[in-house]
C-alpha positions in Angstrom: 30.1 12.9 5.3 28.6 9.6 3.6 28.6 9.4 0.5 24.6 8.4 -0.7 24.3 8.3 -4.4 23.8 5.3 -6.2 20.3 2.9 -5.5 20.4 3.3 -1.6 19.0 6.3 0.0 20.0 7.5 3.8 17.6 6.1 6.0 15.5 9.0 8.0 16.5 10.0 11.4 14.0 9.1 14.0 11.7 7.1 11.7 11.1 3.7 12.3 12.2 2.6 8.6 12.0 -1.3 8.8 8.7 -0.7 10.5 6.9 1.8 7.7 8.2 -0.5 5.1 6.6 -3.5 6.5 3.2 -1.7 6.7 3.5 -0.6 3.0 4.4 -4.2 1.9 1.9 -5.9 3.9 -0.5 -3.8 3.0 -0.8 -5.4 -1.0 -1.2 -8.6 -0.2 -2.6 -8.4 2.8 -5.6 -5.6 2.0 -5.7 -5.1 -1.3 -5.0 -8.7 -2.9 -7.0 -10.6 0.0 -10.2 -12.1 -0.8 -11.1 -13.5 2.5 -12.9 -10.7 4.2 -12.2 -11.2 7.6 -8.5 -12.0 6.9 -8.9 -8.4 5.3 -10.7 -6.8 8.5 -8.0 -8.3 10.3 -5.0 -7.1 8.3 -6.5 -3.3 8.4 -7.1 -3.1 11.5 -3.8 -4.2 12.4 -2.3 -2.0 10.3 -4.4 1.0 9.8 -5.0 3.9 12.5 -9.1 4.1 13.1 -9.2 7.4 11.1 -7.2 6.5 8.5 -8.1 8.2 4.9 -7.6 6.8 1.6 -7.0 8.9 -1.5 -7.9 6.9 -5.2 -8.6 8.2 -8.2 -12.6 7.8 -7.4 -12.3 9.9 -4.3 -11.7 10.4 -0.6 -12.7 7.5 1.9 -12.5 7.8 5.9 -12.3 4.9 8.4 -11.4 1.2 8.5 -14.7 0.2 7.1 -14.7 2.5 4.2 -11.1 1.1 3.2 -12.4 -2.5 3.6 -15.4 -2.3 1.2 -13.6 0.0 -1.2 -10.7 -3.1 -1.0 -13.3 -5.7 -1.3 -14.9 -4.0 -3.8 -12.1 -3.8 -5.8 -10.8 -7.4 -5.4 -14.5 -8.8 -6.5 -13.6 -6.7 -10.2 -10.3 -8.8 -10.0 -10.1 -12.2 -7.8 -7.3 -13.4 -9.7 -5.4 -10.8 -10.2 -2.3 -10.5 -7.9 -0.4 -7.5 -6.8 3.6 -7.3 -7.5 6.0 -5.0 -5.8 8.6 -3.2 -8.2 11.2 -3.1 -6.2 11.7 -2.2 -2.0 9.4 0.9 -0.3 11.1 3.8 -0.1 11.3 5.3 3.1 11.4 9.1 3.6 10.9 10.3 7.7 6.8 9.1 8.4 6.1 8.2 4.8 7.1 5.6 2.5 6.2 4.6 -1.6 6.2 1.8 -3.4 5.5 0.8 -7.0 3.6 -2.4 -7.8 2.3 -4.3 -10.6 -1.2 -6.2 -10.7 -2.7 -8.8 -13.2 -3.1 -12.3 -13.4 -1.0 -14.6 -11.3 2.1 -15.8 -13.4 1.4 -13.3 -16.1 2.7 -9.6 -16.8 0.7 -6.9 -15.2 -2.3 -5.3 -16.6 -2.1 -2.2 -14.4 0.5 -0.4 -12.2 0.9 1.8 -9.8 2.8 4.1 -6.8 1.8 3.7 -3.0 2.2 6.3 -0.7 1.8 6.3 3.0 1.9 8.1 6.2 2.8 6.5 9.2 1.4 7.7 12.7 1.9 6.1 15.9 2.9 2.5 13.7 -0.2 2.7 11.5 -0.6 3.6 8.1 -2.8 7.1 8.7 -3.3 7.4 5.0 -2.3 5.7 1.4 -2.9 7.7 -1.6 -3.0 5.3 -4.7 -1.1 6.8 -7.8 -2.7 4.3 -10.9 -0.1 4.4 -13.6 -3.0 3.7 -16.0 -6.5 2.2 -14.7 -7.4 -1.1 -14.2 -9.6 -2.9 -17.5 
């Protein structure tokens, strides 16, 4: 038997694990730190099933086009802010986490955070967003 403690976890049989870490580190940059709203259409529907459902602190939004004006929303309160990951996602069977930072680019973060997804059929099928302490 393998011996797994220490900082590396066994990776889940049957999941895809380089796959739902990609989504939950593209997803950062890519949704939530883009300003460029169609590069952020883009990005979610390439990486989000049609049905997906977000969970934040605010509440409960459904679809592709709910996520994208809740992101853009959220990224006109913050242009400059960037979002940092704290460390690699997790991976546990269809879900991953990850723990970021966000705040001014160069500068030490103003707000953090936990990601964490569910995967279905290669899409994230929903993110709930764990704030640390809220954005100013």
């Amino acid at each position: 038997m393998n011996d797994h403690r220490g900082n590396s976890a066994p990776p889940s049989p049957g999941a895809d694990v380089g796959a739902i870490a990609t989504l939950l580190s593209r997803n950062l940059p890519e949704v939530f730190g883009e300003g460029d709203a169609a590069r952020r259409r883009a990005a979610i529907a390439e990486l989000y099933t049609e049905d997906c459902v977000l969970y934040v602190p605010p509440g409960i939004l459904v679809g592709r086009e709910a996520l994208d004006k809740f992101a853009g929303d959220l990224r006109a309160t913050h242009p400059h802010y960037v979002y940092t990951p704290h460390g690699a996602p997790q991976v546990l069977h269809n879900s991953a986490r990850l723990a970021w930072g966000s705040g001014p680019k160069g500068q030490a973060a103003e707000y953090t955070g936990v990601d964490f997804i569910v995967a279905r059929d290669g899409k994230i099928a929903a993110l709930y967003v764990f704030l640390d302490s809220p954005p100013a």
